[in-house]
Structure formats: C-alpha cells, structure tokens
N, C-alpha and C positions, 0 to 999 in steps of 0.2 A: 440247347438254344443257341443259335448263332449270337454274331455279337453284335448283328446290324439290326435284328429281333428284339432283343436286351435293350440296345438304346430305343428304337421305338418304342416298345413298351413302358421305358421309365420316363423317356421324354414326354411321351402323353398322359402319363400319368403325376408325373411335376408338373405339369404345366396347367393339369386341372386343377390338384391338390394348392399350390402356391398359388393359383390365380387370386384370392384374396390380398395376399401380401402381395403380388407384383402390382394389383391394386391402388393399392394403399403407398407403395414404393414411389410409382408413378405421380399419383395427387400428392407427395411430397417433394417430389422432385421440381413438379408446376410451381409450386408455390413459395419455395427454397429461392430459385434464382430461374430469370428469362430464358425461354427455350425450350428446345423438343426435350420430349424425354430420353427417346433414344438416342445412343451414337453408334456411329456405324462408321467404321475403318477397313480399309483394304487385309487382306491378310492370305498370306500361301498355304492353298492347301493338297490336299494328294495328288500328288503326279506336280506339285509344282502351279497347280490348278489356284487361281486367284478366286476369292472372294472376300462378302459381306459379313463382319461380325459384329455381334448385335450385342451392344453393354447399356446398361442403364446410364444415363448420362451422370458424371462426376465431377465437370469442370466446366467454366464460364464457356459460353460459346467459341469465344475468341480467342479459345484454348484449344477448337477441335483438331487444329493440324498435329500439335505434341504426339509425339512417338513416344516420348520416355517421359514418366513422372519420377519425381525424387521427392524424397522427406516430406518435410512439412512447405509443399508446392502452395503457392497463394491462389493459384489456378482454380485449385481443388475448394468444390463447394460446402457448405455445412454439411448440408445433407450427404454431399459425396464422402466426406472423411469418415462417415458412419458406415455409407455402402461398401466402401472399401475394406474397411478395416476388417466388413466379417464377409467379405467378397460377394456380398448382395449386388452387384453391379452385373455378376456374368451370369444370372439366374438367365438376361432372354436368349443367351446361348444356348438355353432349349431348344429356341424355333431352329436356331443351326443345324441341331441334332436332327430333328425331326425331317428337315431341308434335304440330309444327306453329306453336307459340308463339315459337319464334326460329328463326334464322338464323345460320349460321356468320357471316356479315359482314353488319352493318345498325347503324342504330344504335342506342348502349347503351340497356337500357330502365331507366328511372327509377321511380321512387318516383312515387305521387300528388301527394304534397305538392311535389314539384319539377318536375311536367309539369305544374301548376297556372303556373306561372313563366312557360311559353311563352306568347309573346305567338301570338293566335290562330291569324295566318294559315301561321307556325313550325311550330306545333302539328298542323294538318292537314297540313302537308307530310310532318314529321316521322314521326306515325303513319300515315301509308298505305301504309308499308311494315313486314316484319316484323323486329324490333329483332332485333341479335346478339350474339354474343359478342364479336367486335372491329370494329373501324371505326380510322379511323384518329383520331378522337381519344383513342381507347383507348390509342392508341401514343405520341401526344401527352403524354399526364399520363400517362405509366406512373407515377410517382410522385409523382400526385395526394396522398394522405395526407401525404407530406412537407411538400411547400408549402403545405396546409392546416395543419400543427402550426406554420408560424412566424407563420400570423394571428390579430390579439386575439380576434378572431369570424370561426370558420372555416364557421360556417354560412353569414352574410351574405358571405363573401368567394368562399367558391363560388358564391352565387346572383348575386351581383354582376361576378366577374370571371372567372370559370372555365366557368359555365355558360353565357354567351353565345358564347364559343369555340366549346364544344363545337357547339353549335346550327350555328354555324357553319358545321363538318364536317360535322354531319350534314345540312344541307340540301342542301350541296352532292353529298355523296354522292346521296343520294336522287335528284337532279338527273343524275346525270353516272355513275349505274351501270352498270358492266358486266361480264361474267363473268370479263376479265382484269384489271378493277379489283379485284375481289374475289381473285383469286388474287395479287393485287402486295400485297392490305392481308393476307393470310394471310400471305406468305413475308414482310413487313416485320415481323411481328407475331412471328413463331417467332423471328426476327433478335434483336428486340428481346428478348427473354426469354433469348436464349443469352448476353446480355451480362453 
C-alpha cells in the first residue's frame, strides 16, 4: 500500500470513527469561551508550499496571532488545556490529510517565521516531503510548552535549542522512511498520549 493510500484510508476512516468526539469536542469548545471552533494558521508545506492548518481552537480569540505557547499561557482556554494536554486539538488535521497537505507521519509543519531558521540544505530535505501530524519528535517534546515556560526567552530557546533537535528527526526521518517506520511512530504516538 502506498503511503498516500494509508493516509486516505485512515484519514477517512478517523474522521468517520471520531466524528462523535470531534462532536462533542466542538460543543465544548462553543460553550467554554467566544469564538469559532476552528483555528487555522499558515504553515509550510512540501516543496515549501504554504498552507491551512486546522486545530481545534485552544486559545481566546485575541490569542490567534501567537506562534509559540509556553507553560501554563493565560491565553490558553479551560477546555484548551484539556485538548492540549492529550493533543485533541490536531484531530481536524484529518481534513489536512485527506486535502493532500499532510500526512499522518512526516514531519511537523512550522510557521514561516521558523522554517526561515533552517539552514538551507535542512530545509530542502525537510520539505520534500509532506509534513504530518506526528513524527517522532512529536513524541520527543510532547511537552514542549512546559520546558519552554521555565526559559527567560522561550522564543530564542526554541530557535536555539529545540529546534535543531527537531530538525534532527526530521531529517533523519525523511532519510530513513518507511511504511513500518511510520506505523512504529503511530503506535509510539497513541502510547504516549495514553500516559
């Protein structure tokens, strides 16, 4: 099975399976605090290719510019610090998949302003493939915000010391993928989240 088949397949089949809980995710999100449900951010994807990425909303409206959350943000809603915590937020990055703009497993797609960071020849590696929803640095920082909330500058401490990691994984991933790597970084992925 290809791996553009694989995501099809699972993306329409999460997206039937969990329609209940995105649901139910949703009329808590309405009811929690003002605003859409969705949010939607720019983000780079293959070939450098920009698009829409789709998260359950987690933060007051007047939060949607933020690039980077840390710790315990004030930003961040009741209901959001719940969706976060067991990463309920990036479930409508289904519809992404399904789209063609990501991939259950690739890696994360970033912000402009932080794929400006890659050094170049990182950068082409990186996007020539299509970014996903986990990877295993995903797994890595599952609680990225935290260790960002205990530095003085958690912007430069990501660009500095978190974000070369990641690169890391994802080069290697990109280097060294295959369709039961991808199902070892899923089942690690569900693991981590049941913890």
């Amino acid at each position: 099975m290809s791996k553009r088949a694989f995501d099809l397949a699972a993306a329409i089949g999460g997206l039937l399976l969990l329609a209940p809980l995105m649901a139910a995710i949703a009329l808590w999100i309405r009811v929690d605090s003002p605003g859409p449900v969705l949010f939607r951010q720019l983000r780079m994807g293959r070939h450098g290719v920009p698009f829409s990425i789709f998260k359950f909303r987690t933060m007051t409206v007047q939060s949607e510019g933020a690039q980077l959350t840390v710790g315990q943000d004030a930003r961040i809603t009741r209901a959001g610090r719940f969706l976060r915590h067991y990463k309920l937020d990036e479930l409508p990055q289904l519809i992404n998949v399904l789209q063609g703009a990501m991939s259950l497993v690739g890696p994360r797609p970033e912000v402009p302003r932080y794929v400006a960071c890659y050094p170049p020849e990182v950068r082409r590696i990186v996007l020539s493939v299509a970014p996903g929803i986990t990877d295993w640095a995903s797994i890595h920082y599952k609680d990225e915000n935290a260790i960002l909330g205990h530095a003085v500058d958690p912007e430069q401490a990501y660009i500095d010391t978190i974000l070369p990691v990641k690169l890391e994984y994802y080069v290697r991933y990109v280097q060294e993928r295959t369709f039961w790597t991808d199902l070892r970084i899923i089942f690690r992925t569900l693991t981590a989240l049941a913890r």
